[in-house]
C-alpha positions, 0 to 999 in steps of 0.5 A: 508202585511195586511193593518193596522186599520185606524181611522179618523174622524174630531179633532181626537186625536192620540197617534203615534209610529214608531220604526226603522226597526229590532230596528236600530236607525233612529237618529243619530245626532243632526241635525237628531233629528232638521230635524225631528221637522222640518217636523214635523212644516212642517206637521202643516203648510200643513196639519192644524195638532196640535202636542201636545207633542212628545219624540223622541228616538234614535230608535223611536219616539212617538207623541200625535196629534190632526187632525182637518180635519181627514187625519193622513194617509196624515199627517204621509205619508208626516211625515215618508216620507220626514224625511226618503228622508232626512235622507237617502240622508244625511246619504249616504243610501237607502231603508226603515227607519222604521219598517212598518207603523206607528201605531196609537192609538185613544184616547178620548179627556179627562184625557188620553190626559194628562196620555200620554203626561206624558207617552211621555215626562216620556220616556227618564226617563223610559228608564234610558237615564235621571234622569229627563224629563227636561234634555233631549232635544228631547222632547217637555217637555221643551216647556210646561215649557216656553213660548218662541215664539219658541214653539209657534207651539206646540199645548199645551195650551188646555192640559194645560187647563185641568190642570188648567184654570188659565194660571198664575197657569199652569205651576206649576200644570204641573210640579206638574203633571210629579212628579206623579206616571204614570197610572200602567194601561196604562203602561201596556196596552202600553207595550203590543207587540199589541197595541189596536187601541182605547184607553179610557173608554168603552163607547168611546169604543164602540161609535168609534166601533158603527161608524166605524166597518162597514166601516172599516170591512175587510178582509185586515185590520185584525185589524178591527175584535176589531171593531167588536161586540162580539160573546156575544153581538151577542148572546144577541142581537139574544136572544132579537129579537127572545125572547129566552133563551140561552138554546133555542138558542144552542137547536138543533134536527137532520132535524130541523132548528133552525134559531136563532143559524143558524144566530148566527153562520153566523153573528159571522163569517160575522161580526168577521172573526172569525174562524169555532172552535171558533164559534162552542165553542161558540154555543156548536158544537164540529164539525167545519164542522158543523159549516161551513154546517150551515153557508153556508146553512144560506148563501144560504137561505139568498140570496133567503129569503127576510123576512130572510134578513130583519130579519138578518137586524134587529138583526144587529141595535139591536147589534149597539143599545147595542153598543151605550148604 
């Protein structure tokens, strides 16, 4: 199985699912739903991790969390695998609970933290389980409307802040909140069969891409093409050192070498994975076996041509420059 995309870096917020294998449900009863809270206050104790909100459904659970020492692997590891021990050893069973691994998503630490704890503490709703958020115990809404000590684990109060520095007035603005209408966008990027591994506007966007792609590129981790430049940017940034238009770019001449789409082609598939008919549609090759000659001949010349490397080197920080700006 490949290995899914995996973001962490320090005070990183998430938004993470898991859903039972082939949908089965992995809460049955009460002291399912009780156990798992309970690893969930286990997790914070061990491993420094901030829970701000989560909805658990009978065939899923969602969570939004912070990680001040980037290690959500360890975290969820410990999560998904203690409640399954647990949960097998009460219910007389064996084998796997959830349905693979855990899927988490990066969002930015603005106005999408608050979207998504309503989107969470909204799922019960939405679901037609309850008419009202309130009325359904295995969320942590209920926690934002108290101040009981029992909550007090419940990393809430930055959220709250964000609707209101006044803690008197916070409550009020929250309920005021979850009476608004959710984000159509959101509702519609969250309801796709796959998931974006970031969530936010396009510049965090591409400063998570700018940082990560080259660590987390491949090729096991399928997803990590989505941190990958695209085809375009890389056309761009080679257009820019070479100082050549996009007809000069797809310009070609039988026994003439033309460089700039040569690297063109390699770096779309050194950098994406991409397949050999998507780069030839996008440089103007119909033959995909040409695509393929090109690249190995490119491939071959690099490995001999130091000023060919260092050219190769350059174009690259001009395609991680963009991706900053």
């Amino acid at each position: 199985m490949a290995r899914p995309l995996r973001i962490e870096y320090p005070n990183a917020w998430y938004h993470v699912m898991n859903r039972g294998r082939r949908g089965e449900r992995v809460f049955e009863h009460k002291d399912d739903y009780e156990l798992f809270i309970g690893i969930l206050q286990e997790a914070i104790e061990l491993f420094a991790l901030r829970v701000s909100a989560f909805c658990l459904m009978p065939n899923h659970y969602h969570l939004l969390v912070q990680t001040p020492d980037a290690n959500l692997s360890r975290c969820m590891r410990h999560i998904n695998g203690v409640y399954t021990q647990r949960y097998n050893s009460g219910h007389s069973l064996d084998g796997p609970l959830f349905r693979g691994r855990y899927k988490a998503i990066v969002v930015p630490e603005d106005s999408y933290l608050l979207q998504l704890v309503r989107y969470i503490h909204r799922n019960p709703v939405r679901a037609g389980m309850v008419e009202k958020a309130e009325l359904y115990d295995w969320s942590s809404h209920k926690g934002y409307l108290s101040t009981a000590k029992k909550w007090d684990w419940l990393h809430k109060g930055f959220i709250l802040s964000m609707l209101d520095q006044d803690p008197q007035r916070r409550e009020k603005r929250y309920r005021a909140f979850m009476g608004e209408d959710e984000d159509e966008s959101l509702l519609r990027i969250l309801s796709l069969k796959k998931l974006p591994s970031i969530l936010g506007d396009s510049q965090f966007v591409d400063r998570i891409k700018s940082r990560f792609f080259e660590q987390k590129r491949h090729i096991e981790v399928p997803e990590s093409k989505r941190l990958a430049p695209d085809i375009a940017r890389i056309k761009s940034a080679i257009r820019e050192h070479y100082g050549i238009d996009e007809g000069r770019l797809y310009y070609t001449r039988r026994g003439v070498l033309n460089e700039a789409r040569a690297m063109g082609l390699y770096l779309s598939r050194h950098l994406r994975g991409e397949s050999l008919n998507t780069i030839g549609s996008q440089f103007e090759i119909e033959n995909y076996s040409t695509v393929s000659t090109v690249i190995e001949r490119f491939k071959a010349r690099l490995r001999s041509d130091r000023t060919l490397a260092r050219r190769v080197d350059k174009v690259r920080q001009i395609i991680m420059s963009q991706e900053q700006t």
